[in-house]
C-alpha positions as CSV (number, residue, x, y, z in Angstrom):
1,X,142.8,95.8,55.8
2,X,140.2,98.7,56.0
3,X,136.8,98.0,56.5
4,X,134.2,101.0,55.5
5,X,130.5,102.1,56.9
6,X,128.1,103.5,55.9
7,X,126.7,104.4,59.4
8,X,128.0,107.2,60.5
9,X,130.4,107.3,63.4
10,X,129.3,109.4,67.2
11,X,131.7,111.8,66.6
12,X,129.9,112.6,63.2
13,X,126.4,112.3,65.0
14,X,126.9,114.7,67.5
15,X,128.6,117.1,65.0
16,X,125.9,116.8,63.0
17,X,122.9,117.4,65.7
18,X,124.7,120.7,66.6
19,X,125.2,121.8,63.3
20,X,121.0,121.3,63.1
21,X,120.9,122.9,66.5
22,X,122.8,126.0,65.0
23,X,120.7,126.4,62.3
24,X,117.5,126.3,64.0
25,X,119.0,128.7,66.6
26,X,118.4,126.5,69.6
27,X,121.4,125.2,71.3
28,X,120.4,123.1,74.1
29,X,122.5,123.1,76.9
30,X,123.8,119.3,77.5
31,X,123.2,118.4,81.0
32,X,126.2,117.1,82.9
33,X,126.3,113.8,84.5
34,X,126.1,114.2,88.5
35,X,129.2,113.5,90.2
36,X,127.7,112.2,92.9
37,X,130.8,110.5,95.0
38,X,132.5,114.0,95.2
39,X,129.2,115.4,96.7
40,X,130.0,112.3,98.9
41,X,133.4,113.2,99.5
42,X,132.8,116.9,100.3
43,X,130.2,116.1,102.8
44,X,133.3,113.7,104.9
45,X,135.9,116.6,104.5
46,X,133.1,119.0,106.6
47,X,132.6,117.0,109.3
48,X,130.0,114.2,108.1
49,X,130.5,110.7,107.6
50,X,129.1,108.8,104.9
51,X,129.4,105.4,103.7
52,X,127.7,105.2,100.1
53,X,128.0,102.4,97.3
54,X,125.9,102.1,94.2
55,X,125.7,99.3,91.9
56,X,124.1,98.4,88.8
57,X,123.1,94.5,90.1
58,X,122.3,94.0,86.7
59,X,125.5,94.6,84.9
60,X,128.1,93.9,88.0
61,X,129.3,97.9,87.4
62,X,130.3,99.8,90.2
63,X,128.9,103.3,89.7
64,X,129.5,105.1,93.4
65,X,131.8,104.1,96.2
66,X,132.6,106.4,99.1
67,X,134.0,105.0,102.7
68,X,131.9,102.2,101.7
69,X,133.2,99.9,104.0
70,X,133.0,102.3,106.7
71,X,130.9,101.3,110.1
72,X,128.0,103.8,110.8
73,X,125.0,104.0,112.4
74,X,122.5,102.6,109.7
75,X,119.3,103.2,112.5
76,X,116.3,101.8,110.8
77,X,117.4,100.3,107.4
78,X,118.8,97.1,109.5
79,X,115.3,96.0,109.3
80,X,116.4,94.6,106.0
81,X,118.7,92.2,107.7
82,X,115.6,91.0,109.7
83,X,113.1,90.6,107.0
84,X,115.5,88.7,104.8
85,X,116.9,86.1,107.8
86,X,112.9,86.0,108.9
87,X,111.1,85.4,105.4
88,X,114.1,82.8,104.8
89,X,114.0,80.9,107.9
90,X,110.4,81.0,108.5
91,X,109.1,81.0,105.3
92,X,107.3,83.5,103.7
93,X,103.8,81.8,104.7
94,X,104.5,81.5,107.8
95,X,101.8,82.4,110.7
96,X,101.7,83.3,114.1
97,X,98.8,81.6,116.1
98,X,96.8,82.5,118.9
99,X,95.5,79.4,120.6
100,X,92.1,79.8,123.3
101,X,91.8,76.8,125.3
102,X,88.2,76.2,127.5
103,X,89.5,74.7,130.9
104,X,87.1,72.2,132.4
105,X,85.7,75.0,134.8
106,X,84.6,76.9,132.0
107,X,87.8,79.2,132.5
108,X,89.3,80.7,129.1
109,X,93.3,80.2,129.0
110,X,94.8,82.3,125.8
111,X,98.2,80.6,124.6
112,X,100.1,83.7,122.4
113,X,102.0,82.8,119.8
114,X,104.1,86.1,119.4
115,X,101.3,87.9,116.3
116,X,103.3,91.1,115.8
117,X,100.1,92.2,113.8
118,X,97.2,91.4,116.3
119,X,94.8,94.3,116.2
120,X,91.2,95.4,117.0
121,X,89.9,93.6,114.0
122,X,91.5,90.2,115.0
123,X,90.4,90.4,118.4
124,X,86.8,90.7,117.0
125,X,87.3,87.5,114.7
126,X,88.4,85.8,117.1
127,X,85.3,86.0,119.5
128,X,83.4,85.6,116.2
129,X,85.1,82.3,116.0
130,X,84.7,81.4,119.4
131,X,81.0,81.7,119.2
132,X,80.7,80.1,116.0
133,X,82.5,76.8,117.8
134,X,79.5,77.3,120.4
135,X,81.1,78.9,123.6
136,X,77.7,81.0,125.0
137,X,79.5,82.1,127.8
138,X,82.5,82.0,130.6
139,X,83.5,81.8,134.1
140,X,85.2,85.1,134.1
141,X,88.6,84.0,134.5
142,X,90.9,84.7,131.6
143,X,94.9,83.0,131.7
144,X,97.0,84.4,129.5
145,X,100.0,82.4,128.7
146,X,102.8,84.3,126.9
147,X,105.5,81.7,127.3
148,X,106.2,81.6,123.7
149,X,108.9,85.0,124.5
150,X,110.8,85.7,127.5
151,X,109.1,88.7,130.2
152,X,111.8,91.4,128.9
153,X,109.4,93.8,127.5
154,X,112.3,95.8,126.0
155,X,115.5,95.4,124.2
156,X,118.7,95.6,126.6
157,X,119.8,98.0,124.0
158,X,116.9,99.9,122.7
159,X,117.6,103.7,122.9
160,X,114.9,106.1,125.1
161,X,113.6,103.2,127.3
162,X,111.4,105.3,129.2
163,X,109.5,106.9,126.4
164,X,105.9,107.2,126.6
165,X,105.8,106.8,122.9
166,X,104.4,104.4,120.4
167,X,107.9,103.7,119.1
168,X,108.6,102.4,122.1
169,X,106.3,99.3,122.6
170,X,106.8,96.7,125.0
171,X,107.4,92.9,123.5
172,X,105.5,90.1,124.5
173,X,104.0,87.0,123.3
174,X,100.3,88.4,123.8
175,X,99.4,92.0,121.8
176,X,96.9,94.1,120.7
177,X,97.4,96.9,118.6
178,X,100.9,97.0,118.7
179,X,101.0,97.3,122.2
180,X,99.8,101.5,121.8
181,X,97.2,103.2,122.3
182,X,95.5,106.6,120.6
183,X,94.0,109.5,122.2
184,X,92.1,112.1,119.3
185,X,90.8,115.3,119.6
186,X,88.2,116.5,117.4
187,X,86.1,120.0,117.0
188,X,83.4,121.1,119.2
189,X,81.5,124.2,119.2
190,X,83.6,127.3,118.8
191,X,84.9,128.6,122.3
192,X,83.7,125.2,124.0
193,X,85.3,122.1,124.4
194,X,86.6,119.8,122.1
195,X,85.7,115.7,121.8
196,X,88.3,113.6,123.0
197,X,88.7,110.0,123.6
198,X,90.7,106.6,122.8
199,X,91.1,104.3,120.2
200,X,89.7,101.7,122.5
201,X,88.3,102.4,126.1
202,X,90.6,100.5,128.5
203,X,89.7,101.3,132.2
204,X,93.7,101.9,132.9
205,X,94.3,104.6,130.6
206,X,93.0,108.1,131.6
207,X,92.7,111.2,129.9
208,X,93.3,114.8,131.9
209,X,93.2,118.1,131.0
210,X,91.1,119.6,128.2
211,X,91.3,121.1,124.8
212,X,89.3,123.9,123.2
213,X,87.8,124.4,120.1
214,X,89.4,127.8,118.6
215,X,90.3,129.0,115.3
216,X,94.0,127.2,115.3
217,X,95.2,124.0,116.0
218,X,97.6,123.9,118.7
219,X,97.2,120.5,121.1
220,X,99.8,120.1,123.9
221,X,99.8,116.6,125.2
222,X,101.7,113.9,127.5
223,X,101.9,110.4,129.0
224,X,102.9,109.3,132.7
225,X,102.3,106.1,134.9
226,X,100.1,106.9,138.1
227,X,100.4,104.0,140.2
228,X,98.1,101.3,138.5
229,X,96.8,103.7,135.6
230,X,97.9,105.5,132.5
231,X,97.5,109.0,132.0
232,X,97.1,111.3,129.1
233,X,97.7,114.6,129.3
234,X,95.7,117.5,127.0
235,X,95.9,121.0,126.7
236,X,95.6,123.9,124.1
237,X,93.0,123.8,121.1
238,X,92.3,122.6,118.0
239,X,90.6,124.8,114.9
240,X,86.6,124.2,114.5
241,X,87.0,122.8,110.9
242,X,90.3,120.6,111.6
243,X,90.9,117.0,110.8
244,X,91.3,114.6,113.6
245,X,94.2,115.0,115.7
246,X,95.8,111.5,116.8
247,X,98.6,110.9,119.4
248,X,100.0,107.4,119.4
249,X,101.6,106.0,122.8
250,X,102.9,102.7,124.5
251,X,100.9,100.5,126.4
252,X,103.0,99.9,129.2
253,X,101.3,96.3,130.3
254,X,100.6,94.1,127.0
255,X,99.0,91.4,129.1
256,X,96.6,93.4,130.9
257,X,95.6,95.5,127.4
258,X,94.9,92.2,125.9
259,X,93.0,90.5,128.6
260,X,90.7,93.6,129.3
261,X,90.4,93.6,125.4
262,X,89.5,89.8,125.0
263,X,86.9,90.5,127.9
264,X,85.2,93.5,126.5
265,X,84.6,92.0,122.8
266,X,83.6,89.0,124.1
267,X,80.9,90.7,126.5
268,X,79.7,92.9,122.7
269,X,79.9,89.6,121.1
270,X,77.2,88.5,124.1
271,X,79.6,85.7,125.5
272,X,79.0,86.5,128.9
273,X,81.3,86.1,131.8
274,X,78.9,83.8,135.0
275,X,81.2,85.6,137.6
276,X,83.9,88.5,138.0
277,X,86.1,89.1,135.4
278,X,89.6,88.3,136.3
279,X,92.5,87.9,134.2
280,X,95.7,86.4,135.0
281,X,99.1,84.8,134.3
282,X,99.6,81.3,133.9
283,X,100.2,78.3,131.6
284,X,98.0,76.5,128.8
285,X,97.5,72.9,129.3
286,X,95.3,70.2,126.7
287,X,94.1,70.6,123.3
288,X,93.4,74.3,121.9
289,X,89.4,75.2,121.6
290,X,90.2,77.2,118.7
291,X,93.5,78.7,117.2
292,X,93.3,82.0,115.5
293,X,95.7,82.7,112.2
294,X,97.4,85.7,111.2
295,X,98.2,87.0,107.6
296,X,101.4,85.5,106.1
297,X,104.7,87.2,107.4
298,X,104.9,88.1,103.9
299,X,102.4,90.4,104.6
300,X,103.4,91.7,108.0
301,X,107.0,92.2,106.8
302,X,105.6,94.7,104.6
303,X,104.0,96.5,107.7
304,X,107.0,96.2,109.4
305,X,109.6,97.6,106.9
306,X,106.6,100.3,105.0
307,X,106.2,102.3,107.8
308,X,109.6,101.2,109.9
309,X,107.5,99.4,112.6
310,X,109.8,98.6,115.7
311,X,107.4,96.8,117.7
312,X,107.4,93.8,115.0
313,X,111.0,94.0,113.8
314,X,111.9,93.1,117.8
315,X,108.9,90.5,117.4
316,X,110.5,88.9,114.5
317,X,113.8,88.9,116.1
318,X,112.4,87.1,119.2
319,X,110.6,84.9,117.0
320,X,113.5,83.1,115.3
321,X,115.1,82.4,118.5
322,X,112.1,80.8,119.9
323,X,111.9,78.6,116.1
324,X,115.1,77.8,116.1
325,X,115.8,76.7,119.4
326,X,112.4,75.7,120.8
327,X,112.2,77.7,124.0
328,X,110.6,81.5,125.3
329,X,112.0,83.5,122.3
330,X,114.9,86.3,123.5
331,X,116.2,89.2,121.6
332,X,120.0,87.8,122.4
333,X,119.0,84.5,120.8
334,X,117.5,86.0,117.7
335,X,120.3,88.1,116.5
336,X,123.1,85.5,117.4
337,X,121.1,83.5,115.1
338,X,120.9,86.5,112.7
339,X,124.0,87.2,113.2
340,X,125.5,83.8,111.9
341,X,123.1,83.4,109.2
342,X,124.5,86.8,107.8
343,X,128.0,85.3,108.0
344,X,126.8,82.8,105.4
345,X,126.4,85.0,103.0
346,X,129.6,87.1,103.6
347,X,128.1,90.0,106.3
348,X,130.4,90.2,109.0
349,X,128.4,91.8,111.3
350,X,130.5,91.9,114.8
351,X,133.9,92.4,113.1
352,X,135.8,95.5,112.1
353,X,134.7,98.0,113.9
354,X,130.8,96.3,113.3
355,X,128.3,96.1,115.7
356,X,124.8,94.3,115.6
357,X,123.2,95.1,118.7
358,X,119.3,95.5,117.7
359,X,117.1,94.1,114.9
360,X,114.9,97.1,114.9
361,X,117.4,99.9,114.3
362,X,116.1,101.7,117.3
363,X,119.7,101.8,119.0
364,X,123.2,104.2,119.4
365,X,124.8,100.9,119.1
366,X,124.4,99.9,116.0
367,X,127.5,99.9,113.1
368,X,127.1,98.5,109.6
369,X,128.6,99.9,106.6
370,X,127.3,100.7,103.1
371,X,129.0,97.5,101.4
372,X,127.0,94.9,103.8
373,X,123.8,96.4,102.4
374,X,125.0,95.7,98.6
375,X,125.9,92.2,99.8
376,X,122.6,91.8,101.3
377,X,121.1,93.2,98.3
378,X,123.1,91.1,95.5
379,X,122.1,87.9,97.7
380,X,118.6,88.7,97.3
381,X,119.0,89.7,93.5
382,X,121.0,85.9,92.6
383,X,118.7,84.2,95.0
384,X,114.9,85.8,93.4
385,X,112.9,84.3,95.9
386,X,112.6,86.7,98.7
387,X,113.2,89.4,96.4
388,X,109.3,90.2,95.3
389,X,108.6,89.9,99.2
390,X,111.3,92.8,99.6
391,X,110.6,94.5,97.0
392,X,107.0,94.7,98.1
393,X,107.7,95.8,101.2
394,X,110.0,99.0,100.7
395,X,108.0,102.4,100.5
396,X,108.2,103.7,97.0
397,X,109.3,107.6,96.8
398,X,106.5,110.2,96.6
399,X,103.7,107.0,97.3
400,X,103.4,105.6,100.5
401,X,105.4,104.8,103.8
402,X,108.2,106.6,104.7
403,X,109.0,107.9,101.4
404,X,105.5,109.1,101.0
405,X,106.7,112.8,101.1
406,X,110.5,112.4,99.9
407,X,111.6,112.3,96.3
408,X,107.8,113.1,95.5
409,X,108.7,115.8,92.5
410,X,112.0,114.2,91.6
411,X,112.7,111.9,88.6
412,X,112.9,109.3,90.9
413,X,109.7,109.3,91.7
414,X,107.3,106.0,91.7
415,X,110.5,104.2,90.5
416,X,112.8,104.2,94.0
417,X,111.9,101.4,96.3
418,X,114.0,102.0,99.6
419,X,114.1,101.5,103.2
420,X,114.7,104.5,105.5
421,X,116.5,104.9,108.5
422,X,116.5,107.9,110.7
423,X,117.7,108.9,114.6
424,X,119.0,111.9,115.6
425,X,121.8,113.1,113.3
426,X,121.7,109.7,111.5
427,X,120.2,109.0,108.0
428,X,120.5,106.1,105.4
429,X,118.6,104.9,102.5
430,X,119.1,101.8,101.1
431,X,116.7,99.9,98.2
432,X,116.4,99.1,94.4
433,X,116.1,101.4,92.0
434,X,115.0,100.9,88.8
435,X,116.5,102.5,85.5
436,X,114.8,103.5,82.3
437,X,116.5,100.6,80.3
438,X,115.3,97.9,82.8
439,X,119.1,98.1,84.5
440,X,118.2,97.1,88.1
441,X,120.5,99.2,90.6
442,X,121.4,98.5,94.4
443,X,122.0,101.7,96.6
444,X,123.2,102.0,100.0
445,X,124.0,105.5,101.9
446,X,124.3,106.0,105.8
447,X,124.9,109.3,106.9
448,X,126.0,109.9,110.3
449,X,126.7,113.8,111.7
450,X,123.5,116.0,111.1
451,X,123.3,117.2,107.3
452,X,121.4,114.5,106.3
453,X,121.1,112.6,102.8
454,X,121.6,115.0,99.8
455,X,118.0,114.1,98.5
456,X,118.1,116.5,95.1
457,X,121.7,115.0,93.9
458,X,120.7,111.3,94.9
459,X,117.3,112.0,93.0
460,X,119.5,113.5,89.9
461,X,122.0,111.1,90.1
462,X,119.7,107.8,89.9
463,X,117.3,109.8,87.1
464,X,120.1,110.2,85.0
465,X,121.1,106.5,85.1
């Protein structure tokens, strides 16, 4: 039996347009699809190693897979596996509280409760509150009691432990500004000096050297320990109609930043100390005076993973071990925990040739492969209810984060939500992107060797999906 159309067929269609295309004398060149897993596979053959897979989550079709099971260094994208094992076993409302405690000999004891996102601001509501409850004033002794985390400051396998810089924040149970501090520079007169200081004045941290005001902008700077203080180092100049110049750095004691912190705004907030100020370690005993709450860890999730924040992707880690196991939170007990829940969900992350040695990414040690990323990302995609809380926190290319100047002219742009990872001759990308036709697609690359992500054929590829 024949059956009969009047539609006509592709073939026809297409013969059709270019017999138009003739006519009107304009031929337009059809633009070849992108080929992007032999780009892949040229980049292996020259000496870099890449593990890429692709999918379209919401038709199940496999679109790129090179050495996607392949081990490599993923640095910063494992923050994914944090968010999702945090916002799933805390909760996506949870809070981290900050409990103040007023001893019967007017001392002040301060209980931490791990707040990753503790800053400047906070520390001022939280006097505000204080006052507001009715304390007028203080002994001068301040306890702080950090016993919600263990005392290692660091990860056992973070990489550059001695680094000076703000990627390189101590952990603790008590913080302020994530445990850094800024020095800035600004213009002066031309041929004089320039204005410097710090984000906040703490009596430990000292600024040498000097910077002048010139026509260029040129500012040479450092960090050391000198006995009990902190020193900043300046030198060169800065232009007379420059921005302000701003040098994150680690704070190398958390305790004693957030003690002489609480101290100061509570002496501008006119609760005065009736003796010497004196802060010290020690243990909170009785019924909190007040208890200060931090945004949702919706919220600070998208702090951590927008702008690849260490400091609170080691937080978080700590965190869950001291939820799930009720004692001073470690970074060993957090990613065993991690580690297992992944398991669950088919990530095996300490098998072939795997390693999962740091929540934050900031580590040589890490291996995870392109594939666990697309499992990570299909679970979130069936499961929908982390996924806005993921989505939300991934920079978007060309906008903000650290895709705020990558993919910013590319058809990409605005659309691709993805998390970034980068350490010395590592890169990976992994995120959602989302096509013209409403097709939501997973992608997951890890480069390891020095060239880098292909940014213009990833870009072309994904805008011609």
């Amino acid at each position: 039996m024949t059956f009969s159309t009047n539609k006509p067929t592709t073939k026809k269609l297409a013969a059709l347009f270019t017999l138009a295309s003739l006519l009107t004398g304009s031929v337009a060149q059809a633009k070849a699809p992108m080929d992007l897993g032999a780009v892949f596979k040229a980049m292996n053959k020259s000496g870099n190693h890449i593990s890429a897979e692709i999918v379209n989550l919401t038709t199940g079709h496999e679109l790129v897979k090179v050495n996607e099971t392949a081990p490599l260094n993923p640095a910063s994208t494992i923050k994914l596996f944090t968010a999702y094992e945090a916002l799933k076993r805390l909760g996506i409302n949870y809070t981290f509280k900050t409990a103040v405690y007023v001893n019967p000999d007017n001392s002040v004891c301060v209980k931490g409760g791990g707040d990753p996102s503790f800053v400047m601001e906070d520390m001022y509501l939280l006097v505000q509150m204080l006052k507001r409850k009715g304390l007028e004033s203080y002994s001068g002794k301040i306890t702080l009691d950090s016993s919600v985390f263990d005392t290692e400051f660091y990860p056992e396998d973070r990489s550059d432990q001695d680094s000076e810089r703000a990627y390189n924040a101590p952990i603790a149970g008590l913080n302020f500004n994530y445990n850094t501090i800024s020095v800035f520079v600004n213009p002066g007169k031309k041929g004089g000096p320039a204005i410097v200081g710090l984000d906040f004045p703490f009596s430990f941290v000292k600024i040498e050297g000097k910077v002048t005001t010139g026509s260029s902008t040129d500012v040479a700077w450092g960090k050391k320990g000198k006995g009990d203080q902190e020193v900043v180092t300046l030198g060169g100049k800065i232009a007379e109609d420059a921005d302000e110049w701003r040098k994150p750095f680690r704070i190398r004691d958390p305790n004693q930043a957030f003690g002489e912190a609480l101290s100061q705004m509570l002496a501008s907030g006119k609760v005065n100390a009736t003796g010497g100020v004196k802060v010290v370690s020690g243990v909170c005993v009785g019924d909190p005076y007040s208890v200060y709450v931090s945004k949702p860890l919706s919220f600070i999730v998208q702090l951590m993973d927008k702008y690849s924040n260490n400091f609170i992707a080691d937080s978080l880690v700590k965190m869950l071990d001291h939820e799930v196991n009720k004692h001073p939170g470690s970074e060993t007990g957090g990613l065993a925990f991690i580690k297992t829940e992944l398991q669950k969900i088919g990530i095996m992350a300490d098998s072939k040739g795997r390693a999962f040695v740091s929540g934050s990414g900031l580590t040589l040690g890490n291996k995870i492969s392109a594939s666990d990323f697309i499992t990570l990302l299909k679970q979130v995609h069936k499961e929908k209810l982390y996924l806005p809380e993921l989505l939300t926190s991934l920079p978007i290319a060309g906008v903000d984060g650290t895709l705020k100047r990558k993919y910013a002219h590319t058809d990409v742009a605005d659309r691709l939500r993805a998390k970034t990872g980068t350490l010395s001759g590592v890169q990976s990308l992994v995120g959602i992107y989302p096509t013209e036709n409403g097709d939501w697609v997973a992608v997951a690359i890890i480069e390891n060797g020095g060239r880098g992500i292909p940014e213009a054929e990833v870009a072309r590829y994904l805008g011609g999906l």
